[in-house]
C-alpha positions in Angstrom: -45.0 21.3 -20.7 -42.6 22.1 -17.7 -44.9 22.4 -14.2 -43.3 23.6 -10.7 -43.8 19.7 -9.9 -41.5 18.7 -12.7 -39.2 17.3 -10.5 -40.7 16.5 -8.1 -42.3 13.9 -10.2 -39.1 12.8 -12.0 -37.9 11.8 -8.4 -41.0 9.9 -7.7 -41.2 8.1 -10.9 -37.3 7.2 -10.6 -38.3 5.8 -6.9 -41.6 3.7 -8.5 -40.9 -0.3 -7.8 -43.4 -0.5 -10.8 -42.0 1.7 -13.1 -40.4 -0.4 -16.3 -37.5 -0.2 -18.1 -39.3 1.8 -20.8 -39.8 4.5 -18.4 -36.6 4.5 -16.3 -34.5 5.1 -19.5 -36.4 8.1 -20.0 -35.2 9.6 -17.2 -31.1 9.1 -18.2 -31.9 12.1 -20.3 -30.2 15.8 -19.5 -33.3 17.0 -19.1 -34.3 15.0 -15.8 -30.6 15.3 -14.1 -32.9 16.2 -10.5 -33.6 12.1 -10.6 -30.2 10.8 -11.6 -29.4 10.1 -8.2 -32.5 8.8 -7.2 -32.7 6.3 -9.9 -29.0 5.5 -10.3 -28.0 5.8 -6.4 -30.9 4.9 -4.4 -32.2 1.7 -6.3 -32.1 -1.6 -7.7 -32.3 -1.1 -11.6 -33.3 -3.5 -14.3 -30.3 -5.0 -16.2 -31.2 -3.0 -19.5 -31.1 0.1 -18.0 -28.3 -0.7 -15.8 -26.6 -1.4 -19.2 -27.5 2.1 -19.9 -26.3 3.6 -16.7 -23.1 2.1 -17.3 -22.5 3.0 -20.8 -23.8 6.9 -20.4 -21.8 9.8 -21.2 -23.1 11.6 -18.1 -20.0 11.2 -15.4 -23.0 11.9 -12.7 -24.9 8.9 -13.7 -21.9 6.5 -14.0 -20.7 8.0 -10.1 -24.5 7.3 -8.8 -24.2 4.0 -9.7 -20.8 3.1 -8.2 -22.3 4.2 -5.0 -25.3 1.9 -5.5 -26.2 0.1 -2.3 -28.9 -1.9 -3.9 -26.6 -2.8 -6.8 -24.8 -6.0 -6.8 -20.9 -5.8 -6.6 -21.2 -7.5 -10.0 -23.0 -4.6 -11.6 -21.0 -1.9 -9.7 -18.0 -4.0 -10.7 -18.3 -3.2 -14.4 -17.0 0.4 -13.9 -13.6 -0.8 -13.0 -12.0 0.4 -16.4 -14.3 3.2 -16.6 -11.7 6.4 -18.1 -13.2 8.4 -15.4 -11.0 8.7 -12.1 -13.6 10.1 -9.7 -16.0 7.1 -11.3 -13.3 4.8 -10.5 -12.5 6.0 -6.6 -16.5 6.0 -6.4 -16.4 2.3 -6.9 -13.6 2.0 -5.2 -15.2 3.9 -2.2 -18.1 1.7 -2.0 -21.8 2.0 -1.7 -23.6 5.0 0.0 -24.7 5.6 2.3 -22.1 2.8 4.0 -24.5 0.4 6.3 -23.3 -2.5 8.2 -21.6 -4.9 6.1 -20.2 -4.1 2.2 -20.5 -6.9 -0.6 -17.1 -7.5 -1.5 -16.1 -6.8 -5.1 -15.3 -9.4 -7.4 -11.6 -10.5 -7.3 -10.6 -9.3 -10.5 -12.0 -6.0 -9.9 -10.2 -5.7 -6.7 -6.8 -6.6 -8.5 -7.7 -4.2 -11.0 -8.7 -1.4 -8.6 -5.1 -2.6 -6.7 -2.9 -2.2 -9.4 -3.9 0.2 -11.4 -1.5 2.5 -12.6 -1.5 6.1 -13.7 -1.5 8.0 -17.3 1.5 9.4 -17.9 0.3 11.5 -20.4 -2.6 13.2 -18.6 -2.8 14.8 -15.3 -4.6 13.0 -12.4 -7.3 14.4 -10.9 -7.5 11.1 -9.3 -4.6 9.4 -8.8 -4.3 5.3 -8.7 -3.1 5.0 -5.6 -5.6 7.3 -4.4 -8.5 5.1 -5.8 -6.4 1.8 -4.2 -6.4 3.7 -0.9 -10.0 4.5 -0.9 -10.9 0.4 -1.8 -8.6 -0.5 1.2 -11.0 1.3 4.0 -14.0 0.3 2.2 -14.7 -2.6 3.7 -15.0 -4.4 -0.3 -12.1 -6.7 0.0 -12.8 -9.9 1.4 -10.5 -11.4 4.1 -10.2 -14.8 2.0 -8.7 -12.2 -0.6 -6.1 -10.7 2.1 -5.2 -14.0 3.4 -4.4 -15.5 -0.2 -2.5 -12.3 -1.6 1.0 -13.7 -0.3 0.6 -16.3 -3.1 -1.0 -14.2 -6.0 0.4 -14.7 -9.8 0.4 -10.6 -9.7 3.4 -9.8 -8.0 2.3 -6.4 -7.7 -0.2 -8.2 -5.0 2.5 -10.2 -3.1 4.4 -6.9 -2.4 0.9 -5.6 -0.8 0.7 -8.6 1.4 3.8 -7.8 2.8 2.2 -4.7 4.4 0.0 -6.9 6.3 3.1 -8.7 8.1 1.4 -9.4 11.2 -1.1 -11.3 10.0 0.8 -13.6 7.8 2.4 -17.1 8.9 5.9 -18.2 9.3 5.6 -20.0 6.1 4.1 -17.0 3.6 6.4 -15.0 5.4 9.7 -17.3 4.3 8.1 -17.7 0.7 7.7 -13.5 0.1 11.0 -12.7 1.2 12.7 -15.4 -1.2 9.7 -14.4 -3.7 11.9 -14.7 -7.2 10.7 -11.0 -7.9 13.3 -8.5 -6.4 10.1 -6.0 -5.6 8.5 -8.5 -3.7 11.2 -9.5 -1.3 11.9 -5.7 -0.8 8.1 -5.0 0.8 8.9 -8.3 2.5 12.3 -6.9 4.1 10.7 -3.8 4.7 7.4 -5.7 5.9 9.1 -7.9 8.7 10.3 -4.7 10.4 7.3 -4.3 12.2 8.3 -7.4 14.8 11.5 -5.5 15.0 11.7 -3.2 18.2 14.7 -1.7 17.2 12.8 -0.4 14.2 10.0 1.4 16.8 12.9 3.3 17.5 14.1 4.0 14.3 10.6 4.7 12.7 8.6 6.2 15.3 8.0 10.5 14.8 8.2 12.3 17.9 5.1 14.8 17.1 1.8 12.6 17.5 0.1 11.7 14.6 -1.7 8.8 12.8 1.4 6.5 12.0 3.0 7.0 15.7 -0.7 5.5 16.5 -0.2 2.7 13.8 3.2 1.7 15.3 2.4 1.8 19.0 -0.7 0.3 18.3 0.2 -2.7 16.8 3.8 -3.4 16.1 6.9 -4.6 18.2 8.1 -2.0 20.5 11.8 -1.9 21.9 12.3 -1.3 25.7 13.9 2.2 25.3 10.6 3.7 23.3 8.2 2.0 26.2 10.8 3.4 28.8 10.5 6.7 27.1 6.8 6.9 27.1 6.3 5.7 30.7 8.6 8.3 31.6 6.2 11.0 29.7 3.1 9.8 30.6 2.5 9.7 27.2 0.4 6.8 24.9 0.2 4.6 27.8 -3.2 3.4 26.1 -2.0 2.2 23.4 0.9 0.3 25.0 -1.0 -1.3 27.3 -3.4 -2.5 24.5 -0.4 -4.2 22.0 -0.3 -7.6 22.2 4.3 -6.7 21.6 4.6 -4.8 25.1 6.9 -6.3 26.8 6.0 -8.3 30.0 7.0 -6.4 32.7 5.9 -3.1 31.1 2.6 -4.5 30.8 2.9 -5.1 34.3 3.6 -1.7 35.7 1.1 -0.2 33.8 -1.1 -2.7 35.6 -0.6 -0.2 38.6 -1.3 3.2 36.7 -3.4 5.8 38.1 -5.2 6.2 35.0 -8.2 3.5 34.9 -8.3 3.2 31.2 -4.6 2.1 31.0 -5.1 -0.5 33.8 -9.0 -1.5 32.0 -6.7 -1.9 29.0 -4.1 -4.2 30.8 -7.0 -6.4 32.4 -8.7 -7.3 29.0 -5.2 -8.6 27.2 -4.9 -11.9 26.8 -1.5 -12.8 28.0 -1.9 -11.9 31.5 -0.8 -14.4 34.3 -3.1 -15.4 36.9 -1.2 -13.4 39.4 -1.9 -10.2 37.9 -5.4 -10.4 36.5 -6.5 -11.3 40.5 -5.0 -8.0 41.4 -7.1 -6.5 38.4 -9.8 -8.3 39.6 -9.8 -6.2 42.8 -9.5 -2.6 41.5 -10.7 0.2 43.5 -12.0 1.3 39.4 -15.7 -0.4 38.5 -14.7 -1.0 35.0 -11.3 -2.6 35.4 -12.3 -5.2 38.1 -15.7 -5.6 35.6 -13.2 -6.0 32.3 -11.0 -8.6 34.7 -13.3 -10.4 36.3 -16.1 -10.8 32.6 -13.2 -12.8 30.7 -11.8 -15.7 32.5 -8.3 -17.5 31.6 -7.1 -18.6 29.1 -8.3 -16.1 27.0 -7.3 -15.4 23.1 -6.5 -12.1 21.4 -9.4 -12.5 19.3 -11.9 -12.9 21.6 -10.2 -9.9 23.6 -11.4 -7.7 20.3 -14.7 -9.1 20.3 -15.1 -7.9 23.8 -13.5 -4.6 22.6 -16.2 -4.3 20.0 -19.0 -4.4 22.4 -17.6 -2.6 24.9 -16.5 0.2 23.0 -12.9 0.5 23.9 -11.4 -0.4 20.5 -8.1 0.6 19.1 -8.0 3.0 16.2 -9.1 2.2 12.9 -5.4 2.9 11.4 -3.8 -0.1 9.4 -5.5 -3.2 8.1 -6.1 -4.8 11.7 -10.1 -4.6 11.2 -9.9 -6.0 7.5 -7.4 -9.0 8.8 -9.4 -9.4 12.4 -9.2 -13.1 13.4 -13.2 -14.0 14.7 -13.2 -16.7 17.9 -14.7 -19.8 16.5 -18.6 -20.0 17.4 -18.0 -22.6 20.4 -16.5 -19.4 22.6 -19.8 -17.0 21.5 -22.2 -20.2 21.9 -20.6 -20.2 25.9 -20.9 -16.5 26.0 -24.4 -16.7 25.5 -24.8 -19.0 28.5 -22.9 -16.6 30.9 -24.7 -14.7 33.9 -23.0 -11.7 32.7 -24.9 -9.5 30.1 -21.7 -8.5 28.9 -21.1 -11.8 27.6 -24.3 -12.7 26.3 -24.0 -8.9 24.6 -21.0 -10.2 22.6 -22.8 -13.7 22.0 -25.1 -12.3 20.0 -22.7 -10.0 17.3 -22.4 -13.6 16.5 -24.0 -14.4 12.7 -22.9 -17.8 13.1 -24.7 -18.2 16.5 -27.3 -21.5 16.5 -31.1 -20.7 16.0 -31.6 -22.3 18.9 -29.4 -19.7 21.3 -31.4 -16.5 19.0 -34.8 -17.4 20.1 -33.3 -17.6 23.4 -31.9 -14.5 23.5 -34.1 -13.1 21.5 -36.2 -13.0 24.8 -33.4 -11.8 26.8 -34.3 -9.7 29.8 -31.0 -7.1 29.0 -32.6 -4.9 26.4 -28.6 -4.2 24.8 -28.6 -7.8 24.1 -32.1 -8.2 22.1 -31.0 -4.9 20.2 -27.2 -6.1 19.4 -28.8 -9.1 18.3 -31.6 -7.2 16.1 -28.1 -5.7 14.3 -26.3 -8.4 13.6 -28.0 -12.1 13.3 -29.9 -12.6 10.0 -31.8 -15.2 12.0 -33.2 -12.4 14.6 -37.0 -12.3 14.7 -38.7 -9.7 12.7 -40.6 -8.8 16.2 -37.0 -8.1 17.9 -35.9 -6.2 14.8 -38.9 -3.9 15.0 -38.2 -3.6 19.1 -35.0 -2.3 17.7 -36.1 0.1 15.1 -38.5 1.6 17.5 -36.0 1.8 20.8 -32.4 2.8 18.5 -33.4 5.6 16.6 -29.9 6.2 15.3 -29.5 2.6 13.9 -33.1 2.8 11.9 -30.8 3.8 8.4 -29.1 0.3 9.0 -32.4 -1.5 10.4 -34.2 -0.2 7.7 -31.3 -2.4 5.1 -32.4 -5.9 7.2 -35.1 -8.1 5.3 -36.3 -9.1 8.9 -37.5 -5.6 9.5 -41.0 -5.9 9.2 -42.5 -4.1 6.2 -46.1 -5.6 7.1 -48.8 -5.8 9.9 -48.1 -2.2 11.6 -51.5 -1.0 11.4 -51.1 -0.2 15.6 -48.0 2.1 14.6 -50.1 4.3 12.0 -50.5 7.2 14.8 -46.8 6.7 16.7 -45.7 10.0 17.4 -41.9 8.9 16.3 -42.4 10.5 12.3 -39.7 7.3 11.5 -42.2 5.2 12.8 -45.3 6.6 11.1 -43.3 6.5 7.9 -42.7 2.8 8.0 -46.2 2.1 9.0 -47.9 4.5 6.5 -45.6 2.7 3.4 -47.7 -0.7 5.1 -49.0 -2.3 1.5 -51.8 -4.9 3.6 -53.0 -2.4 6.3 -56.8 -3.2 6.2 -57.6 0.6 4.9 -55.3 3.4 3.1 -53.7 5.7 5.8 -55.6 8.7 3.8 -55.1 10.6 6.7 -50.9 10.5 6.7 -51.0 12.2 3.7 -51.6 15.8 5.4 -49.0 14.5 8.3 -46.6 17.3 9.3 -43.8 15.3 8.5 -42.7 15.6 4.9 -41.2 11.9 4.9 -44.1 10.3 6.5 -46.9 12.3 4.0 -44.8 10.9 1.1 -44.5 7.0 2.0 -48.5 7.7 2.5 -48.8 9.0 -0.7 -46.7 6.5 -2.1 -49.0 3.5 -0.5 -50.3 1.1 -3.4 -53.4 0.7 -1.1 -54.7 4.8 -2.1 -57.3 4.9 -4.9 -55.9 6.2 -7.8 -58.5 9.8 -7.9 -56.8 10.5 -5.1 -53.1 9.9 -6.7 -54.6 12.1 -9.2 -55.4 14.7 -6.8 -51.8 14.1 -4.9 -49.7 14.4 -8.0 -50.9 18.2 -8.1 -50.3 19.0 -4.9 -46.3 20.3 -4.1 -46.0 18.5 -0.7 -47.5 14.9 -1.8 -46.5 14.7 -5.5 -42.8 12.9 -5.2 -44.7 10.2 -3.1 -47.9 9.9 -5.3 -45.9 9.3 -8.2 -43.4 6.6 -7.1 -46.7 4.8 -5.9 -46.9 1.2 -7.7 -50.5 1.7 -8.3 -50.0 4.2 -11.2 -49.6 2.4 -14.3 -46.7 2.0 -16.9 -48.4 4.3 -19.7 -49.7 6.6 -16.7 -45.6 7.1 -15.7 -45.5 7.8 -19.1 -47.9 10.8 -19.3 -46.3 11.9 -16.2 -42.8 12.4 -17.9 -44.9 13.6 -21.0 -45.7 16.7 -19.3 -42.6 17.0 -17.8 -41.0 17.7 -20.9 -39.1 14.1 -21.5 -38.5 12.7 -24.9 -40.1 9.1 -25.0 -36.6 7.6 -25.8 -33.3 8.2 -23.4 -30.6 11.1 -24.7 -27.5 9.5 -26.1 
């Protein structure tokens, strides 16, 4: 029989680590739509039922899936020919929510998800190149894909690689404009015109907008549009942050009142010695600090790892963060060495940095470096990874992805009066009692990871099951038993065997 806590326990049970397959399938019926996305989005799911998932007539279960963080690409991957656009652009789109770093899809998928072309005979909704678009910013293609498009057997691809013309060498860029297919060469001709100033002056719109940003951002610029914009005062940033300006216009944007043009100019790496010592004396704290940090010779990829910690990066417009060139570990390995916290800051977004240089820094006296570290080195100690969660409040949806987060031992964090923190502590499976008392917490997240605690006797799941504010939590606890689930969905009104 239906109950006011009808879904809420349909959302519990499709959260229960323990529940089977028997019991998840259950749920893919119409009648518990309030845990599709719980189940299908929020999970890892067993490979019956995400056989079932995939194959389900319910567009809202198939979409849940293809957002499916916990889901290997592999799994997700199996939508690609799904008839459903909006399933397709979900895929496409990647996991949500998006933290740190995507699985990349298989190779075939991202050809597929590249090339795929519309009906003819029905409208689109969602178009292909819309779904293309959306697995271009999604952070799914691997660079080892990019880098070997130029040479694809799908000529369809080799045009695409033409878009990423700056990235390419002499030699890919020779074989795509004598490609023997006519398309290809024309995205080549069309692609090379981005080392073309004359075509700045051609190409760029007067109004600003995203592709003026794209061009003067990243592509060759001619002496008349630089003239014209020192002249205006206008996107002087961005001029002074392409690698293309011209020599001497870098130079007298070196002497520009504005200190973010001239912090711009002292981080490039082609400056002369000359200049960067005259940088290196600014009246402006964080231009002699950006000159002074990164000694010569310097390389344009390490100049972007700087940007990355700093925070002074270009825009995200074109494929330059999907194509970004990393500094081999050597330069990272002496950044973690240096004085300067700065340095020792970008050491440690390093995953390739030694063990030996983590524990170091993992006892680093410049809190920004443990926590940077905590973020992105899968060797970082779980202690410094909990420092993190418990000192970055908004990186705890990303902290709480890492495996080195501790899930154990945080009996002294049971009373914190941060509700993230008692949440993660009451959800502690080896705490030496159950935290009984977080289940009356006034925070609704931490009474339900207390309810959900394997460690509470089951008379008192019983009791919480009945009760509106602990009921989701007490039924995805892995102490309730498979046929126990079961009675669960029984009175919510669930057929024993899934809808078709």
């Amino acid at each position: 029989m239906s109950s006011p806590l009808t879904e809420l326990w349909l959302r519990g049970v499709a959260a229960n680590p323990a529940a089977p397959s028997d019991v998840l399938l259950r749920l893919l019926n119409p009648a518990a739509r309030a845990a599709w996305t719980v189940m299908c989005q929020e999970r890892a799911l067993p490979a019956d039922v995400v056989d079932a998932v995939i194959g389900h007539p319910a567009r809202a279960v198939r979409r849940a899936f293809a957002r499916n963080r916990h889901a290997t690409s592999v799994q997700r991957g199996r939508l690609v020919e799904d008839p459903d656009g909006f399933v397709r652009a979900d895929l496409a789109s990647g996991p949500r929510p998006r933290l740190g770093r995507v699985e990349a899809l298989p190779a075939d998928v991202i050809e597929t998800l590249l090339t795929g072309q519309d009906d003819a005979d029905h409208d689109q909704l969602v178009t292909a190149a819309e779904v293309a678009q959306e697995l271009v910013v999604s952070g799914q293609i691997p660079m080892s894909f990019y880098r070997e498009m130029w040479a694809h057997k799908n000529p369809e691809l080799r045009a695409q690689a033409a878009g990423a013309w700056l990235w390419l060498t002499h030699e890919q860029r020779r074989a795509l404009l004598t490609d023997p297919d006519p398309a290809v060469r024309d995205a080549a001709r069309k692609g090379c015109r981005v080392l073309v100033p004359a075509a700045m002056e051609a190409d760029l719109p007067e109004a600003d907008c995203h592709h003026r940003s794209l061009l003067l951002v990243n592509y060759a610029v001619s002496r008349k549009v630089a003239a014209a914009c020192l002249a205006d005062g206008r996107n002087l940033w961005a001029l002074a942050h392409n690698r293309h300006t011209p020599a001497d216009v870098v130079a007298r944007l070196a002497g520009h009142p504005d200190p973010r043009v001239r912090e711009r100019v002292a981080g490039r790496a082609d400056l002369g010695p000359r200049l960067l010592e005259n940088l290196a004396e600014d009246p402006d704290d964080t231009v002699r600090t950006r000159a002074l940090v990164h000694p010569l010779p310097r390389t344009w990829a390490q100049r972007e790892a700087l940007d990355r910690v700093v925070g002074r990066t270009a825009e995200n417009i074109g494929p330059v963060d999907e194509l970004r060139v990393e500094p081999d570990t050597g330069w990272y390995s002496a950044c973690a060495d240096s004085a300067s916290p700065l340095l020792r800051r970008v050491a440690v977004t390093c995953p390739g940095l030694p063990q030996d240089l983590v524990q170091r820094l993992a006892d680093d006296p410049d809190p920004q470096v443990r926590y940077l570290l905590a973020y992105n080195h899968p060797l970082a100690p779980p202690e410094t990874v909990l420092d993190a969660f418990l000192a970055t409040p908004r990186q705890r949806p990303y902290l709480l992805t890492l495996p080195q987060l501790p899930r154990t031992g945080l009996r002294h964090l049971l009373d914190h009066e941060d509700p993230d923190v008692r949440e993660l502590a009451a959800a502690d499976p080896t705490l030496d009692r159950a935290p009984v008392h977080l289940v009356t917490d006034t925070d609704a997240q931490v009474r339900r990871a207390a309810a959900a605690n394997p460690l509470l006797p089951l008379d008192l799941i019983a009791i919480l099951l009945e009760r509106a504010e602990t009921a989701e939590g007490a039924a995805a606890n892995a102490g309730l038993s498979a046929e126990r689930l079961h009675e669960l969905l029984d009175r919510a009104g669930l057929p024993r065997t899934a809808a078709e």
